[in-house]
N, CA, C and O atoms as a GROMACS GRO file, in nm:
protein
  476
    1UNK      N    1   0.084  -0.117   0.000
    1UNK     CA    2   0.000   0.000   0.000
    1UNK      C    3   0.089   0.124   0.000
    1UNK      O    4   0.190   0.135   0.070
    2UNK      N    5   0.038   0.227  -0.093
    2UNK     CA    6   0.133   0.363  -0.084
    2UNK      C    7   0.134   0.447  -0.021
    2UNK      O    8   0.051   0.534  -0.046
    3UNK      N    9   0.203   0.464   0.063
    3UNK     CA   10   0.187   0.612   0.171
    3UNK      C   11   0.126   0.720   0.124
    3UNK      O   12   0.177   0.764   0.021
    4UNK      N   13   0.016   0.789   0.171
    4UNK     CA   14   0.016   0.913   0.118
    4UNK      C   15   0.017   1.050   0.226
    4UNK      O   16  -0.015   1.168   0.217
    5UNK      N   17   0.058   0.988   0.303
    5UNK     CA   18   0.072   1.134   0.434
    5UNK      C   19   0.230   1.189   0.404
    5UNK      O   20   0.320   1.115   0.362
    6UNK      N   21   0.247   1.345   0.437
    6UNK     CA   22   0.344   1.454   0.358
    6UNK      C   23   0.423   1.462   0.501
    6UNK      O   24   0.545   1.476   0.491
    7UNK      N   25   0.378   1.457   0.609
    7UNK     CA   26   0.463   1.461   0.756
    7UNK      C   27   0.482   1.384   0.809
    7UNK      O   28   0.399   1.293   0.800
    8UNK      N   29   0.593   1.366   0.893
    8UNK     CA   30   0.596   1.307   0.990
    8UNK      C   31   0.547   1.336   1.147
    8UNK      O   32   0.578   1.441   1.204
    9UNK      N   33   0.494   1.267   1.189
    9UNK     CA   34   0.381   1.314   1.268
    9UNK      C   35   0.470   1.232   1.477
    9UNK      O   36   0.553   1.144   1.501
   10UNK      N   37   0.424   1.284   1.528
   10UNK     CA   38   0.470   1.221   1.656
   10UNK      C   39   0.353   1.205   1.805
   10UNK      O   40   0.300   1.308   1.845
   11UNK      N   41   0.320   1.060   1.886
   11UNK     CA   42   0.213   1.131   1.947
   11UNK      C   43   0.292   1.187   2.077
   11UNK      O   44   0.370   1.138   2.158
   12UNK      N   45   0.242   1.292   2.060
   12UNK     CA   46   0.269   1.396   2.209
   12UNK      C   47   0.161   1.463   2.274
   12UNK      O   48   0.058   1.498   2.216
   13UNK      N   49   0.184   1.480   2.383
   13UNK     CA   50   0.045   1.574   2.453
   13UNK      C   51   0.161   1.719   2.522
   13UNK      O   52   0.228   1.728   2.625
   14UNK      N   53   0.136   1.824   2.387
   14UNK     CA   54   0.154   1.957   2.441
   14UNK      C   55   0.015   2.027   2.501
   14UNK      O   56  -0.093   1.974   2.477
   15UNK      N   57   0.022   2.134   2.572
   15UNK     CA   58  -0.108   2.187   2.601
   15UNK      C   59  -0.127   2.318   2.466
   15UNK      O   60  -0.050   2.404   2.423
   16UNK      N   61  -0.235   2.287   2.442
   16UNK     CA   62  -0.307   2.382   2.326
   16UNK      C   63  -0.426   2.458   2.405
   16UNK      O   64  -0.504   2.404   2.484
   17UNK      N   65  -0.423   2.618   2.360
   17UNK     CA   66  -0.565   2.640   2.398
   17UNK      C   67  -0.623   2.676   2.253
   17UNK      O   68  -0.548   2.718   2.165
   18UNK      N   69  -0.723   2.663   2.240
   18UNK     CA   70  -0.765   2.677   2.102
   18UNK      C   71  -0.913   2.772   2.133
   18UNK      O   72  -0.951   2.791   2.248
   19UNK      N   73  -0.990   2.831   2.008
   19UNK     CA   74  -1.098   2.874   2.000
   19UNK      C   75  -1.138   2.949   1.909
   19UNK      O   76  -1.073   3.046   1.872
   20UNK      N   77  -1.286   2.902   1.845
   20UNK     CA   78  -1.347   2.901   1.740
   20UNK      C   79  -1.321   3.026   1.713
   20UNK      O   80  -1.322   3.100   1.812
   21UNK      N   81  -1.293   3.085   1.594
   21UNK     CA   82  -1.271   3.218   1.547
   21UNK      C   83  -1.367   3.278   1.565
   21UNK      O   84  -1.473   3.216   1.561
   22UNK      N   85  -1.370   3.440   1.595
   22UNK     CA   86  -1.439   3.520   1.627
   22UNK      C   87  -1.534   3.467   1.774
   22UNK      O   88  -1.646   3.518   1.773
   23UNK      N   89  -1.515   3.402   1.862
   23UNK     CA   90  -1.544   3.343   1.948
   23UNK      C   91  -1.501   3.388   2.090
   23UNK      O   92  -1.380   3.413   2.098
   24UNK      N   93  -1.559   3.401   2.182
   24UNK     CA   94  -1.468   3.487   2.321
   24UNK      C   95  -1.462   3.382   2.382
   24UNK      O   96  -1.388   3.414   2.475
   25UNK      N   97  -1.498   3.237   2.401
   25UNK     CA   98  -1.452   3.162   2.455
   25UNK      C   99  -1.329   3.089   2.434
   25UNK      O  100  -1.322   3.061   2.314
   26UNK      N  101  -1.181   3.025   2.531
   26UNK     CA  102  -1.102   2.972   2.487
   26UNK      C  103  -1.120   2.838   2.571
   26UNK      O  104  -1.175   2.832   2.681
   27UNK      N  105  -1.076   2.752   2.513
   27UNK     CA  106  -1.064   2.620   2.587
   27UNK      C  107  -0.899   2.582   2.612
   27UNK      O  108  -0.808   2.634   2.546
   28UNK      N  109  -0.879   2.487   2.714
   28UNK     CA  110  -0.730   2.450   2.732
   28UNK      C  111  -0.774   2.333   2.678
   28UNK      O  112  -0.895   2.313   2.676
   29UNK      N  113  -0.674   2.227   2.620
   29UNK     CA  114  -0.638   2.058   2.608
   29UNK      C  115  -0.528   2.063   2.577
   29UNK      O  116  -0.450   2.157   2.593
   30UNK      N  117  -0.502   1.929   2.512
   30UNK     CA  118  -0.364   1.852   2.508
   30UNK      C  119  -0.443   1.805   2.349
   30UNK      O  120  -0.552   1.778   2.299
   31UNK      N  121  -0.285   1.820   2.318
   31UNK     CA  122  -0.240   1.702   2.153
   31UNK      C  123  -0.292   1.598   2.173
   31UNK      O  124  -0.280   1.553   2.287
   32UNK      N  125  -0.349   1.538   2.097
   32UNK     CA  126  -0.246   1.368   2.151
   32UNK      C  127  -0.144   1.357   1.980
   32UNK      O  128  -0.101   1.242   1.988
   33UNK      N  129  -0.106   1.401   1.881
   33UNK     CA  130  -0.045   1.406   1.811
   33UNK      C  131   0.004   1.547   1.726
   33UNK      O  132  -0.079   1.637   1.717
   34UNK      N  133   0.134   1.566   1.665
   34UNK     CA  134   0.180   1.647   1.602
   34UNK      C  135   0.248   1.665   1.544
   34UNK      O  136   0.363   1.651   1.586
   35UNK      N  137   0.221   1.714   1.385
   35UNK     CA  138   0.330   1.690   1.254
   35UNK      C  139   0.341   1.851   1.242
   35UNK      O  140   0.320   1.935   1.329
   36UNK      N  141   0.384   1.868   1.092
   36UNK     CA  142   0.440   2.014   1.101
   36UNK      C  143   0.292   2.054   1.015
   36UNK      O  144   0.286   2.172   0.981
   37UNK      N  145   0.211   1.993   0.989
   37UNK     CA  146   0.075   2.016   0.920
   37UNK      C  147  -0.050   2.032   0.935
   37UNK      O  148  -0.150   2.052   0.866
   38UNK      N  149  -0.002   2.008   1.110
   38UNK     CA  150  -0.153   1.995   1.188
   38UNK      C  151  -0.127   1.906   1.353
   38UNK      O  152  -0.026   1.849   1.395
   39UNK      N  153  -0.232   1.919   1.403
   39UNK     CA  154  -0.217   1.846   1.552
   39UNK      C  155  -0.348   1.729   1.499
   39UNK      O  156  -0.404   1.717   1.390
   40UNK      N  157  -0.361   1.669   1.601
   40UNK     CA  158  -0.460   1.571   1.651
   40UNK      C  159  -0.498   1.645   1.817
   40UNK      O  160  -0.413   1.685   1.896
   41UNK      N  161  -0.678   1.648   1.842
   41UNK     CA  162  -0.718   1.765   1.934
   41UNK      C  163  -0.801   1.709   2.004
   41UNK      O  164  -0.896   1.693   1.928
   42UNK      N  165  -0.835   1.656   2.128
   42UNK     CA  166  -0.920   1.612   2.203
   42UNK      C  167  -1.034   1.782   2.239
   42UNK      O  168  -1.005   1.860   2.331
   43UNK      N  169  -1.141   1.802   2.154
   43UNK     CA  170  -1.226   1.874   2.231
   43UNK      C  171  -1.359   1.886   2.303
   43UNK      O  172  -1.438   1.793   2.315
   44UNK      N  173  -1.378   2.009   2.352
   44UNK     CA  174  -1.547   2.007   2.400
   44UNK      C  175  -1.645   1.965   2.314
   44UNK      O  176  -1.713   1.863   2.314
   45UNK      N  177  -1.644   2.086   2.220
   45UNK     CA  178  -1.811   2.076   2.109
   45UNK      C  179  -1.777   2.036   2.038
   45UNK      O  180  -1.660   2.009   2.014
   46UNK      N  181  -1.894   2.015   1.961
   46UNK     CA  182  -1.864   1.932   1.846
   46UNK      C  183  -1.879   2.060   1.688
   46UNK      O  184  -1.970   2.125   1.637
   47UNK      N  185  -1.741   2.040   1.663
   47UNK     CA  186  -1.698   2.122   1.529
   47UNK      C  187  -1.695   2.049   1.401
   47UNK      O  188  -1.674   1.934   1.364
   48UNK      N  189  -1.722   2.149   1.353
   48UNK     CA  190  -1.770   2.094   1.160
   48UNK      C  191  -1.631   2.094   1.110
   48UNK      O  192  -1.546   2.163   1.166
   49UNK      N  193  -1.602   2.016   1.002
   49UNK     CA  194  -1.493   2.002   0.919
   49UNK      C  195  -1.565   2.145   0.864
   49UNK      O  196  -1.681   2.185   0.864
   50UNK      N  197  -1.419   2.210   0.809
   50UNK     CA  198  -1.415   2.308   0.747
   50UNK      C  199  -1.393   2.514   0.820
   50UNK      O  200  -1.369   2.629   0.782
   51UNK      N  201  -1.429   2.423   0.956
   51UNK     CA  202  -1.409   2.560   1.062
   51UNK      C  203  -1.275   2.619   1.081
   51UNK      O  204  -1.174   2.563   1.037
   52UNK      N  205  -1.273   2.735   1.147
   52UNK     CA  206  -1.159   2.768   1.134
   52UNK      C  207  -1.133   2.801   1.293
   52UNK      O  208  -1.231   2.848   1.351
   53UNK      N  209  -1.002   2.781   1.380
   53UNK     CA  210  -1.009   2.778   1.491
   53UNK      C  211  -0.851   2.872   1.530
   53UNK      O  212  -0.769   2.866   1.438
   54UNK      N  213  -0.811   2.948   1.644
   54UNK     CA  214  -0.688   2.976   1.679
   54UNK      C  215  -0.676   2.893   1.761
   54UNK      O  216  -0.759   2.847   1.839
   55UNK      N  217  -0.528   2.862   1.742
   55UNK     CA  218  -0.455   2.827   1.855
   55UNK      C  219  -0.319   2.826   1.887
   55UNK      O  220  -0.233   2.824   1.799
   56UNK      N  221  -0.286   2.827   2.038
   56UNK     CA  222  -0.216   2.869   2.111
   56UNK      C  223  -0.109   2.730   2.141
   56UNK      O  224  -0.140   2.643   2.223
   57UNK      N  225   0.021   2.725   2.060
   57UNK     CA  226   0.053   2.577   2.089
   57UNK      C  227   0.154   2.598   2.190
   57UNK      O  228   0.246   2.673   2.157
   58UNK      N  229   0.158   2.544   2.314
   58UNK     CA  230   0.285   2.499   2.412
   58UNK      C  231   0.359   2.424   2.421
   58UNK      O  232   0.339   2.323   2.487
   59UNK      N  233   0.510   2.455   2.334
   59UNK     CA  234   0.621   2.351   2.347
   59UNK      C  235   0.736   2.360   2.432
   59UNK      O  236   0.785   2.470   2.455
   60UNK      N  237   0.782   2.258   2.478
   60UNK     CA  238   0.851   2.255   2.558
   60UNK      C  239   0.979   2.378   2.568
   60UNK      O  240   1.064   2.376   2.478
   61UNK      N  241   0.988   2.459   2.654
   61UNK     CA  242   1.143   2.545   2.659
   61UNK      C  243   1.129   2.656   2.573
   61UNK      O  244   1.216   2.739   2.549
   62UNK      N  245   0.989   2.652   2.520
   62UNK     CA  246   0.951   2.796   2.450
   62UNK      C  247   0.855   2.877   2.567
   62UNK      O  248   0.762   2.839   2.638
   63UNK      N  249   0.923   3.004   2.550
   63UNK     CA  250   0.858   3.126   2.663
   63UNK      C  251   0.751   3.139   2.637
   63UNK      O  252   0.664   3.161   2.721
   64UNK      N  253   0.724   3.122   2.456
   64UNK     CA  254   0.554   3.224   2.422
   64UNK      C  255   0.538   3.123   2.396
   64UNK      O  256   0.623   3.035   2.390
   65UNK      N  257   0.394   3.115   2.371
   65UNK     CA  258   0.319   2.998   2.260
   65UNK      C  259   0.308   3.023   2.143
   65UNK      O  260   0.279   3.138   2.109
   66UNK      N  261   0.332   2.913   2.039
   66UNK     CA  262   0.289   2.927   1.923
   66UNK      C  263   0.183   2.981   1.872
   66UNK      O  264   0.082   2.940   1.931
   67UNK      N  265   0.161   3.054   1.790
   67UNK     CA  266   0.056   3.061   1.732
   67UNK      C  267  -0.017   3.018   1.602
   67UNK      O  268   0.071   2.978   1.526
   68UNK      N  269  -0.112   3.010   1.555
   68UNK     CA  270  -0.145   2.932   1.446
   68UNK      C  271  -0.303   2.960   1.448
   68UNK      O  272  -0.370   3.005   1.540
   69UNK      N  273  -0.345   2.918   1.311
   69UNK     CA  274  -0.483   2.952   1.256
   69UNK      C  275  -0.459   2.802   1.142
   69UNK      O  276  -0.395   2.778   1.040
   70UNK      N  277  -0.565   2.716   1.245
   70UNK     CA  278  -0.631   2.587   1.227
   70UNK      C  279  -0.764   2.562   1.156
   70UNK      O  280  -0.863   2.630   1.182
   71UNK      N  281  -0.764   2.476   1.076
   71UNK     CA  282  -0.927   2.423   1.001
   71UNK      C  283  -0.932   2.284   1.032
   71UNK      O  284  -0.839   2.204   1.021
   72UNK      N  285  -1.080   2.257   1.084
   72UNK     CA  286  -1.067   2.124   1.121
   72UNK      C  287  -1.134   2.069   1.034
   72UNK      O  288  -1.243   2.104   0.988
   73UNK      N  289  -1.036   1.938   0.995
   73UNK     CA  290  -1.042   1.860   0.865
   73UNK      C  291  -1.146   1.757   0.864
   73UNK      O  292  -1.209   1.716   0.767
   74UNK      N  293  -1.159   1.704   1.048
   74UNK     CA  294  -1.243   1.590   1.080
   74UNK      C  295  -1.237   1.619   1.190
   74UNK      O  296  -1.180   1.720   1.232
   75UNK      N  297  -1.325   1.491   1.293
   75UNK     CA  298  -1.419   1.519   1.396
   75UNK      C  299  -1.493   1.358   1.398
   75UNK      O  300  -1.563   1.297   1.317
   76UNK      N  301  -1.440   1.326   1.532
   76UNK     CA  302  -1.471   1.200   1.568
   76UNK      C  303  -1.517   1.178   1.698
   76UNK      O  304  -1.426   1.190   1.780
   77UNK      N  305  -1.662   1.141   1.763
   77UNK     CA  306  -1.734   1.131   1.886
   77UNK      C  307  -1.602   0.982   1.952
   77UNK      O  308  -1.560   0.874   1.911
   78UNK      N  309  -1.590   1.043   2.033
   78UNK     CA  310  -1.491   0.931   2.148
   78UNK      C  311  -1.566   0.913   2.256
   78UNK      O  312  -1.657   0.992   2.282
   79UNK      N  313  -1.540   0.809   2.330
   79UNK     CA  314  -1.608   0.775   2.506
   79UNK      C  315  -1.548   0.831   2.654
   79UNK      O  316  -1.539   0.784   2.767
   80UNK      N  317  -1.504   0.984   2.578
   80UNK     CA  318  -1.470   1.076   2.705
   80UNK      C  319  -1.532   1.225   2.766
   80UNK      O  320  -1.553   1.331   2.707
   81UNK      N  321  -1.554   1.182   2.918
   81UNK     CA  322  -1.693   1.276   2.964
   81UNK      C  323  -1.641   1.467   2.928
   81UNK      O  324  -1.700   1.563   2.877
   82UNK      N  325  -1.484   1.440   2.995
   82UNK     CA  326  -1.421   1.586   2.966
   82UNK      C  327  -1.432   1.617   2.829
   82UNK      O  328  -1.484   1.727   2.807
   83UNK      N  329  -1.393   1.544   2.720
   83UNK     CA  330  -1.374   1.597   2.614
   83UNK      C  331  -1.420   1.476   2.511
   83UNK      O  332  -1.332   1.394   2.481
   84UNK      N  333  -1.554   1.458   2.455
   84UNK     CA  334  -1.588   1.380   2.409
   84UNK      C  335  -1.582   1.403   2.234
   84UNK      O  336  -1.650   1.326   2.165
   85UNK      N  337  -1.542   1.455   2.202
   85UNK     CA  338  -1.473   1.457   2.063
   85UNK      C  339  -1.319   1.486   2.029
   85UNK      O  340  -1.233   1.522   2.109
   86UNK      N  341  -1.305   1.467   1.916
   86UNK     CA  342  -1.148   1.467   1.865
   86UNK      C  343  -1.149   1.493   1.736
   86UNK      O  344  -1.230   1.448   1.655
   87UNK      N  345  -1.025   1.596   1.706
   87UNK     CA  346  -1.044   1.668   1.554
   87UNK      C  347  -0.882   1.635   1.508
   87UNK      O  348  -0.781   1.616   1.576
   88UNK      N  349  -0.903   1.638   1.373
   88UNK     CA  350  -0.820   1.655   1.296
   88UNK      C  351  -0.784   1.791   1.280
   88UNK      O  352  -0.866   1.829   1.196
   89UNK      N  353  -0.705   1.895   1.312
   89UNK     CA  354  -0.674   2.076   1.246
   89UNK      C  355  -0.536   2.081   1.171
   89UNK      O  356  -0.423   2.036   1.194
   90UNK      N  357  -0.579   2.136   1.096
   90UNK     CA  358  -0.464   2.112   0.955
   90UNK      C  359  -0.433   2.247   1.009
   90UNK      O  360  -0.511   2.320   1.069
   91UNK      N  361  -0.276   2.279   0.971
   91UNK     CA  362  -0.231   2.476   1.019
   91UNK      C  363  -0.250   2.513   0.840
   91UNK      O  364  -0.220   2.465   0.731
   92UNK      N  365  -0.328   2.639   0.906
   92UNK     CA  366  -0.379   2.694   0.713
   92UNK      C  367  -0.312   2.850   0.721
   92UNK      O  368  -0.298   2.918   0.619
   93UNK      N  369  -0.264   2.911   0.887
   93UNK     CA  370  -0.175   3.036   0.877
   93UNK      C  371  -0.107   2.985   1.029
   93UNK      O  372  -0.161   2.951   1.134
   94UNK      N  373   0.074   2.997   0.979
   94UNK     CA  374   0.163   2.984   1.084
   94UNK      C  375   0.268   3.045   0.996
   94UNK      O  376   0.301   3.021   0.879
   95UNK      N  377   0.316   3.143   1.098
   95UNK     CA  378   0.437   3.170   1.020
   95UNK      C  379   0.595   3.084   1.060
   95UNK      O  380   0.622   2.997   1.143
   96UNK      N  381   0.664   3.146   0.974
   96UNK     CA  382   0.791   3.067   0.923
   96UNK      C  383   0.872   2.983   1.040
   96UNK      O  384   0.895   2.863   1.049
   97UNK      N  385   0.902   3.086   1.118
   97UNK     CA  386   0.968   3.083   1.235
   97UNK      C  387   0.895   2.942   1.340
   97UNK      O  388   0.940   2.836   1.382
   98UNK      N  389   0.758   3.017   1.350
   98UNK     CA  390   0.690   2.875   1.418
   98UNK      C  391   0.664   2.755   1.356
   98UNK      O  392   0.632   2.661   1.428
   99UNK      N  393   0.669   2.741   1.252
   99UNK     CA  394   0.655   2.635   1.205
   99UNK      C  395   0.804   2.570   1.178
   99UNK      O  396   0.814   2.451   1.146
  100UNK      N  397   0.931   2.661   1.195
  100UNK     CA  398   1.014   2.571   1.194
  100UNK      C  399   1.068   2.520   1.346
  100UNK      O  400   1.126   2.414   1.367
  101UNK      N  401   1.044   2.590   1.413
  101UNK     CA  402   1.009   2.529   1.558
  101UNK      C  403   0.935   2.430   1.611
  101UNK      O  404   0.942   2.385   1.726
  102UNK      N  405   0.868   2.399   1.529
  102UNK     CA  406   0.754   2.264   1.543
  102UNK      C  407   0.839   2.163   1.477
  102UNK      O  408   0.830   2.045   1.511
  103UNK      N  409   0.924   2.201   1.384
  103UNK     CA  410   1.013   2.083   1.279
  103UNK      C  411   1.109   2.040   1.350
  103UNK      O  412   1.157   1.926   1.353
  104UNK      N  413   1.157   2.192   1.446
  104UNK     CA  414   1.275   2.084   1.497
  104UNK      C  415   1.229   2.028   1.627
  104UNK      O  416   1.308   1.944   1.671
  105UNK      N  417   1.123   2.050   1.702
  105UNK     CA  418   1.079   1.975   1.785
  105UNK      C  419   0.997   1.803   1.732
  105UNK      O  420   0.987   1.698   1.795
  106UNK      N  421   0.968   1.828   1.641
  106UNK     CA  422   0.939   1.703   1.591
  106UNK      C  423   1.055   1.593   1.554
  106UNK      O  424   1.041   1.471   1.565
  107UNK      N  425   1.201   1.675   1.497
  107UNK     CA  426   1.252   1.630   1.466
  107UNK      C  427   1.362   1.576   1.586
  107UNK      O  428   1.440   1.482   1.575
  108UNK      N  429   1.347   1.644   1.676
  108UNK     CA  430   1.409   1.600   1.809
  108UNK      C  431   1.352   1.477   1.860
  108UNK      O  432   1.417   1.382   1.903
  109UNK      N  433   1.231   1.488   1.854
  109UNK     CA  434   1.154   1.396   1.969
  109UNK      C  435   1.173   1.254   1.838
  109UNK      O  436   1.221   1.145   1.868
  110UNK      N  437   1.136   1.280   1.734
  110UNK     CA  438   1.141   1.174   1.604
  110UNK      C  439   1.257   1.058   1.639
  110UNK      O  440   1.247   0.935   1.634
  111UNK      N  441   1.376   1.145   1.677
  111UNK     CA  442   1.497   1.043   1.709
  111UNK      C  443   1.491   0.978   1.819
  111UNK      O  444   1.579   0.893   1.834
  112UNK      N  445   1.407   0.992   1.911
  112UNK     CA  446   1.376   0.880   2.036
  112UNK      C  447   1.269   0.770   2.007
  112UNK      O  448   1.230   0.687   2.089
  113UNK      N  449   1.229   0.780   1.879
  113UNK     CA  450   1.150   0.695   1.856
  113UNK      C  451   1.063   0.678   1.677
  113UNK      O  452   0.956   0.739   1.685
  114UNK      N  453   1.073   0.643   1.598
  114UNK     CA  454   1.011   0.670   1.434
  114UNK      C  455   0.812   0.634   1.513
  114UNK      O  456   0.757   0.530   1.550
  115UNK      N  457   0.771   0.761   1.509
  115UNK     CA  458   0.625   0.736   1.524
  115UNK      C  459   0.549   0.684   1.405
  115UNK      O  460   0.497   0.572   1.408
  116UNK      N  461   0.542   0.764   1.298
  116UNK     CA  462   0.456   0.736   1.170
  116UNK      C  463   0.446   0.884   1.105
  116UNK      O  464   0.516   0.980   1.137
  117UNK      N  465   0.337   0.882   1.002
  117UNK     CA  466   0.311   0.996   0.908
  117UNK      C  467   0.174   1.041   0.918
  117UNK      O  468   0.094   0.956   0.958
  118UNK      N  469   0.138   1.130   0.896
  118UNK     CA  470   0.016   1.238   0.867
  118UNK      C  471  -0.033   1.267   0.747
  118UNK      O  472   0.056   1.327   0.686
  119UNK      N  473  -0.123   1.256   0.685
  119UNK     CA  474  -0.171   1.365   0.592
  119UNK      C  475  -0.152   1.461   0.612
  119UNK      O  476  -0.191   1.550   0.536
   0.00000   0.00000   0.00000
């Protein structure tokens, strides 16, 4: 079978706060995965593919948080009371700098272990 995912992806739980654009509410969670193309997102409500979301990414030994402007690609009901869905968010605006900060944190953590790939 042919690969077709473009990242390499790793599972980690950074803390993200994220929230629906134009929205005054923010939520905190955790990753449970992250390539340079997108996270994997345990959340509250339930969001439509195609939304657009900010968020606030926390990596290790960085002062600020990342920032980024997310679309969620998918959206899957899970059997958890805190956070009973989980999204796919592809990054659709990150600039240069942060996103190569995500590469070499991926690429750090990558060498303790080959996780897999992402779309």
């Amino acid at each position: 079978m042919e690969e077709r995912r473009q990242h390499i992806r790793i599972s980690d739980s950074l803390k993200v706060v994220y929230q629906v654009l134009k929205s005054f509410r923010s939520v905190t969670s955790n990753t449970r995965d992250i390539s340079e193309g997108g996270i994997r997102l345990p959340i509250l409500q339930r969001l439509q593919p195609g939304m657009v979301i900010e968020l606030e990414l926390h990596l290790p030994d960085l002062r600020k948080p990342i920032r980024a402007i997310g679309e969620i690609v998918w959206l899957k009901e899970i059997e958890d009371l805190k956070f009973p869905f989980v999204v796919g968010v592809k990054f659709i605006n990150i600039d240069t700098v942060s996103l190569g900060k995500i590469r070499d944190y991926i690429k750090e953590k990558s060498h303790e272990g080959y996780i897999g790939w992402i779309e």
